[in-house]
C-alpha positions in Angstrom: 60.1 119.6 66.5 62.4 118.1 69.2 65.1 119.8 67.3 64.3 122.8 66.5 63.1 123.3 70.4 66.4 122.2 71.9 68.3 124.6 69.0 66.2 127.2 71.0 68.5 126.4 73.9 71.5 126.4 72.2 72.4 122.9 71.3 73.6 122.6 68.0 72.5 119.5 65.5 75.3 117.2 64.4 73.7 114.3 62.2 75.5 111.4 61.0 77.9 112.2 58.0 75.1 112.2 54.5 72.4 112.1 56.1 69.8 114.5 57.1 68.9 115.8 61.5 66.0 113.4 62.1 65.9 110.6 64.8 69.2 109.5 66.0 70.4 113.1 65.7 73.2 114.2 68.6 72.7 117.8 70.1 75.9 119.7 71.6 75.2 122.0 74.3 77.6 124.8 75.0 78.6 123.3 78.5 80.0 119.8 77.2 76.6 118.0 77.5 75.5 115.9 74.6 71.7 114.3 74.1 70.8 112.0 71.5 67.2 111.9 69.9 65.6 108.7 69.6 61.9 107.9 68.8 59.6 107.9 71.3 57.7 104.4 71.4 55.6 103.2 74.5 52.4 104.2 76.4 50.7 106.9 76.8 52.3 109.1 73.8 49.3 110.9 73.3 49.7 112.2 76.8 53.6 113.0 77.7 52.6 113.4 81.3 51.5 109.7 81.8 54.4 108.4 79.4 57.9 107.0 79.6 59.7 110.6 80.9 57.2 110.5 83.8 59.4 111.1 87.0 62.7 111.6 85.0 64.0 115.1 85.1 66.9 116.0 81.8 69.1 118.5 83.8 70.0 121.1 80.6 73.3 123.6 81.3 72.4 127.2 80.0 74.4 130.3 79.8 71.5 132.3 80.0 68.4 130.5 82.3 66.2 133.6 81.4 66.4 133.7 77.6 66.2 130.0 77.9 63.0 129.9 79.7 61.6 132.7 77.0 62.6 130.2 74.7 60.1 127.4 76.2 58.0 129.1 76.5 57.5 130.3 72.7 57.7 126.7 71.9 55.2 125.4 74.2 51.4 124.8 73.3 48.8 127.7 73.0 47.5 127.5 76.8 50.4 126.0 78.3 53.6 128.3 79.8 55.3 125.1 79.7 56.2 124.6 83.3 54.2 121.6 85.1 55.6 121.8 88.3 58.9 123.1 90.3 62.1 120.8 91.1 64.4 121.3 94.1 64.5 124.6 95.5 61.2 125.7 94.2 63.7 125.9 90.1 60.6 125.7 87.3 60.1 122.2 85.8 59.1 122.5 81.9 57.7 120.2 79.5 60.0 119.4 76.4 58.1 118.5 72.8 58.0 114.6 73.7 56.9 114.8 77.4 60.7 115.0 79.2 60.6 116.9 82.4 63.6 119.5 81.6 65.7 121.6 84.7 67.4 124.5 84.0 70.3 125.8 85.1 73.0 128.8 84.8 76.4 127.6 83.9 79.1 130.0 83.2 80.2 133.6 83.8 78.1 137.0 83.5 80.8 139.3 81.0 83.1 136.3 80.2 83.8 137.8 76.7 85.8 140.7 78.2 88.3 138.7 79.0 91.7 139.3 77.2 93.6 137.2 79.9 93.5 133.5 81.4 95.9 133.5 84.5 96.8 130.4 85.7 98.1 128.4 89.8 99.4 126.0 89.0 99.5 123.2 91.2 96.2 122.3 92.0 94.7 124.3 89.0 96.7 122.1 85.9 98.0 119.1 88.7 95.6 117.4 91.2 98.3 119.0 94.0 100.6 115.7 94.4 103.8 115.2 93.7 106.1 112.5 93.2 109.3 112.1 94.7 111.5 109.3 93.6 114.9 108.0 95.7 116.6 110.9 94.5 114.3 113.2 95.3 113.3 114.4 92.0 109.8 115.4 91.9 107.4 115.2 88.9 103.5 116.0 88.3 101.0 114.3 86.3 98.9 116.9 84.1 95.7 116.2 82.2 95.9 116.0 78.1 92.5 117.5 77.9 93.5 120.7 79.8 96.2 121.0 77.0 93.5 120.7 74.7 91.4 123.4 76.4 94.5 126.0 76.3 94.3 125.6 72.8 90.9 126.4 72.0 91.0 129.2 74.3 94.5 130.6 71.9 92.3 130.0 69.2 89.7 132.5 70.7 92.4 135.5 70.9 92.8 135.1 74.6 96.4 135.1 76.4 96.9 133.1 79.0 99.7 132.7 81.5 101.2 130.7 84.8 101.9 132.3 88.3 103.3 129.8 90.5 104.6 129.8 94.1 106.6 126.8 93.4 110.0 127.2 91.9 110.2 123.6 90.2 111.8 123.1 86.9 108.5 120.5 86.0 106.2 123.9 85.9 108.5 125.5 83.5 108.6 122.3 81.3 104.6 121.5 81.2 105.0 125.8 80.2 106.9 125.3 77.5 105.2 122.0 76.5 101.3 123.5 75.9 103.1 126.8 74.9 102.2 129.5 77.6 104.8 131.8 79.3 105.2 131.1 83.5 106.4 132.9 86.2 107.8 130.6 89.2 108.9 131.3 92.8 105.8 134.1 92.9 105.3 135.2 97.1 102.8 137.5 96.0 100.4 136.6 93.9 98.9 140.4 94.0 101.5 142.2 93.3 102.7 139.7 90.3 99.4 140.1 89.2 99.3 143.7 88.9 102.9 144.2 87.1 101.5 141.2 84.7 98.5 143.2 83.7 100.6 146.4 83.1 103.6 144.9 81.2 100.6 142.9 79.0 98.7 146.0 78.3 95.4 145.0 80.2 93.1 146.0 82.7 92.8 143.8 85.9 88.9 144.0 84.9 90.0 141.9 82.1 92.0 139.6 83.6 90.6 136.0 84.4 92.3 134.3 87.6 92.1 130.2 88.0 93.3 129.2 91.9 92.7 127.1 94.4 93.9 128.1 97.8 95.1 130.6 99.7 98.1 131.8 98.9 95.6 132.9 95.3 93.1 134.8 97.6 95.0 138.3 96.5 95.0 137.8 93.2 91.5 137.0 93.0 90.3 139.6 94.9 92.0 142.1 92.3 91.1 140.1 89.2 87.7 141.1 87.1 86.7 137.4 86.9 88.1 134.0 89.3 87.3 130.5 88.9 88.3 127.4 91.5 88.1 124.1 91.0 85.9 121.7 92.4 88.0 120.9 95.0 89.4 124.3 95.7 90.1 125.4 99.6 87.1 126.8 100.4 88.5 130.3 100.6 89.3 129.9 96.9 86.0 128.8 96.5 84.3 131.6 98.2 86.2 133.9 95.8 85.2 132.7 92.7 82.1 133.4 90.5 82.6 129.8 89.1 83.2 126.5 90.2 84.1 123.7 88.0 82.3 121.0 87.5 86.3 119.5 87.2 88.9 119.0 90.2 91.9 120.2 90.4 94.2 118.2 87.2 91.0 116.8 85.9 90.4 119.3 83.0 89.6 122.4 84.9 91.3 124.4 82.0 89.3 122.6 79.4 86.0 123.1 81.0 86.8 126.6 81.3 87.4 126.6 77.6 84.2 125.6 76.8 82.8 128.5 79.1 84.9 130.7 77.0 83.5 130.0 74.0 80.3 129.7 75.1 80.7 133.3 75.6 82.0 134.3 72.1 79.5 131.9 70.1 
């Protein structure tokens, strides 16, 4: 039961290699969340409200909150709609097969599977924004492996992707060439490089997906069809964007967008 309900929101079964999807079981949601089903042993089983999920609220990432709740719904009890109360902000509470008090909410990008182009800041977006200088003065970055990982699976989806950076460093050129994606450094206007990128690639700005973080990105963003910031994006950036990661800045932005990506194409 507790599997098949939870398939209904879009986690996927993975059981242990031979054997069959039954207690143990780990579910994959789309957003990189993971839940693991154990047996339910304690008081009050016969009634979930009174038993060991009492007070505990299993926050579940969706792409689509309204399909999701349909979902419940159908899976709930004849004369139950499956939500027992409201959490924070008046969001429906519902009741999962064994009694769990489940939250839902929206994750992700309305339209993500138009896109046909990732454009990417760099520092800030693939770096946490330091640099360091040594004694003479050489500067280098530290990226994240997991963001390289991410611009793969998004390749793998047929999506471009791309750097415009304001910095003219030869360490963005060399993190470039080592995950494979074509840069532009030195860029003054991020607008303007945005618009000849999208014409010489052969793709609407509609299409385009823009990742920045501060200020000198506002123009692009404001002419690209889709913008994500990081966590710890200048709020300007922030205000731009339809997404925020859950990630800061070097920390696998670029990897969580992935999964959003995906999501989107699944």
């Amino acid at each position: 039961m507790s599997i098949a309900f939870y398939g209904g929101l879009g986690f996927v079964a993975t059981p242990e290699p031979g054997g069959a999807a039954g207690p143990g079981t780990l579910l994959l949601g789309a957003f990189g969340q993971s839940l693991r089903l154990i047996p339910a042993v304690g008081r009050g089983l016969a009634h979930p409200e009174d038993g060991p999920a009492r007070g505990l609220v299993l926050r579940l990432m969706v792409a689509d909150v309204a399909a999701a709740d349909r979902a419940i719904r159908s899976a709930s009890p004849a004369g139950s709609d499956g939500t027992p109360g409201t959490g924070v902000g008046g969001a429906p509470l519902y009741r999962g097969p064994d009694g769990e008090l489940i939250l839902l909410e929206a994750r992700g990008l309305p339209g993500l599977e138009r896109v046909r182009l990732v454009v990417y800041d760099f520092d800030g977006v693939m770096t946490d924004n330091r640099v360091f200088v040594d004694q003479d003065g050489r500067e280098s970055v530290a990226a994240n492996r997991s963001d390289g990982l991410g611009v793969g699976i998004i390749r793998r989806l047929g999506v471009d992707q791309c750097i415009l950076s304001t910095e003219t460093n030869p360490v963005v050129m060399a993190r470039a060439d080592k995950i494979g994606l074509a840069a532009e450094g030195g860029v003054a206007d991020k607008a303007a490089a945005l618009t000849a990128l999208a014409q010489r690639r052969g793709v609407s700005l509609a299409e385009i997906l823009f990742v920045g973080n501060d200020v000198n990105d506002a123009g692009a963003m404001a002419l690209a069809g889709f913008c994500v910031a990081p966590a710890d994006a200048h709020p300007a950036a922030a205000a731009l964007a339809g997404y925020v990661t859950l990630a800061r800045g070097g920390r696998g932005v670029i990897r969580e967008l992935a999964d959003l990506l995906a999501a989107s194409r699944a």
